[in-house]
C-alpha positions as CSV (number, residue, x, y, z in Angstrom):
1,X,-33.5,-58.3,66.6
2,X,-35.8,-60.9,68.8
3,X,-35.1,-63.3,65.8
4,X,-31.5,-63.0,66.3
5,X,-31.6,-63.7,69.4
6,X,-31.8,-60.8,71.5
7,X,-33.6,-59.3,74.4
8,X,-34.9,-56.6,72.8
9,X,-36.9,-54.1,75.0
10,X,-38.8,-50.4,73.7
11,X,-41.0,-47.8,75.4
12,X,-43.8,-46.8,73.8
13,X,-46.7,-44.8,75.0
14,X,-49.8,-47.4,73.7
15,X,-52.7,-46.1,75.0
16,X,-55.4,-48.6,72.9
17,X,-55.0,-52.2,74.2
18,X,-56.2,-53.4,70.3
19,X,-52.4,-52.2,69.4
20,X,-50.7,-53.8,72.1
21,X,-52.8,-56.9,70.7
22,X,-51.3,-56.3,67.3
23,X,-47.8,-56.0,68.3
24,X,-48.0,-59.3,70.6
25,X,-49.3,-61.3,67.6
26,X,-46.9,-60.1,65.5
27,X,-44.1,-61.0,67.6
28,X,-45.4,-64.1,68.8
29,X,-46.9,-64.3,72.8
30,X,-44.8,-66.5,73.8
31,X,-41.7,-63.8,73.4
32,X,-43.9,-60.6,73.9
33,X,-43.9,-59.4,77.7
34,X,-46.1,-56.2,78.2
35,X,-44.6,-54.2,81.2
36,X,-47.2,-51.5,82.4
37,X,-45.4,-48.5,83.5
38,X,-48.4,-47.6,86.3
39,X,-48.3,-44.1,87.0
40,X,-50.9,-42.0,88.1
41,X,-51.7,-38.9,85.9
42,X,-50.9,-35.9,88.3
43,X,-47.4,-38.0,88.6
44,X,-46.8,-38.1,84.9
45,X,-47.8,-34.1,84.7
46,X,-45.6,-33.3,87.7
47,X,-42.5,-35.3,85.7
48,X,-43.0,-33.8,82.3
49,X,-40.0,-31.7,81.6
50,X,-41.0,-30.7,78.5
51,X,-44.7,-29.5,79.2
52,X,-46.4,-31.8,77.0
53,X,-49.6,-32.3,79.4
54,X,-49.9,-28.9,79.8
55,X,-50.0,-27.8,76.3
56,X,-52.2,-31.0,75.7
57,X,-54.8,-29.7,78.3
58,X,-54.8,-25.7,76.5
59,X,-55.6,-27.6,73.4
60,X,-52.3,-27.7,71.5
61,X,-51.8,-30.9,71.2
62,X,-54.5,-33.2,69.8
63,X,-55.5,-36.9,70.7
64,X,-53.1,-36.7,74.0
65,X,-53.3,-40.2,76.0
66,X,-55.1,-40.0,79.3
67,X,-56.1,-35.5,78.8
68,X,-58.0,-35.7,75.4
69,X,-57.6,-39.0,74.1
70,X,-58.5,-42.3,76.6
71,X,-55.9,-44.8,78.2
72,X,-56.6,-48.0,78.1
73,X,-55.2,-49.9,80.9
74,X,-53.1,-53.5,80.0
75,X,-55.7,-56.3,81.0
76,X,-52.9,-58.8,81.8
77,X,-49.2,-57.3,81.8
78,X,-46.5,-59.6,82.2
79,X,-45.3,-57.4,84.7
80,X,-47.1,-53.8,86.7
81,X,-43.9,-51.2,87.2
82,X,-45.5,-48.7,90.0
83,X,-43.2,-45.9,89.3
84,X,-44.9,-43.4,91.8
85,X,-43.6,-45.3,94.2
86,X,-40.1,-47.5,92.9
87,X,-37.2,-45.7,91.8
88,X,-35.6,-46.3,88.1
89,X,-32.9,-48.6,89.8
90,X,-35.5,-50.5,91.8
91,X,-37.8,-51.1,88.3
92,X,-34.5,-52.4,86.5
93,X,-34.1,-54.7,89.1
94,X,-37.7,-56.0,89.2
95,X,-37.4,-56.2,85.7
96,X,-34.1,-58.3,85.6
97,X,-35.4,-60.8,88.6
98,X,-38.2,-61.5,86.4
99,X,-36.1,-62.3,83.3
100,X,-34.1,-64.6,85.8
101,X,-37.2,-66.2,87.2
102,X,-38.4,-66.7,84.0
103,X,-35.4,-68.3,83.0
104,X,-35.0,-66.1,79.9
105,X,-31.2,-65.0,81.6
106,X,-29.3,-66.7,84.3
107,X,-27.7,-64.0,86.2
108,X,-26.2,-60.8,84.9
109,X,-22.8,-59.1,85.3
């Protein structure tokens, strides 16, 4: 899809910064932003609607970012989201200024 052309933008949890490496080479650096989505952990437990952390920290789910397996931190994101404190709109907006500002869209609709 990037080599069409397109803004292409995913959400993964990926929790080893070697990955994010992998990806970022793949894709090229110049067309890879890493956004960090910083959230402290007692935020992301209070948010989980399905309970995951909590069954992660009884031991039913294995290898669980930040409970059983380690986090590690983006060393230089393109962008840092702090979603404790912005609302969903307010991130899409960062996000969009950015692309602006980065001349990668002119305005949108």
């Amino acid at each position: 899809m990037v080599d069409a052309g397109l803004i292409v933008i995913t959400a993964f949890i990926s929790p080893f910064q070697s990955d994010r490496d992998k990806v970022k080479d793949l894709i090229g650096n110049n067309r890879f932003w890493e956004v960090f989505i910083d959230c402290p952990l007692e935020i992301c437990e209070q948010r989980d609607p399905k309970g995951l952390y909590q069954k992660a920290r009884k031991g039913e789910i294995p290898d669980f970012s930040g409970i059983t397996s380690p986090y590690e931190p983006p060393l230089q994101p393109k962008l840092t989201l702090p979603t404790a404190d912005l609302s969903i709109d307010k991130c899409t907006e960062i996000i969009i200024q950015k692309l602006i500002a980065e001349k990668i869209i002119n305005h949108i609709h």
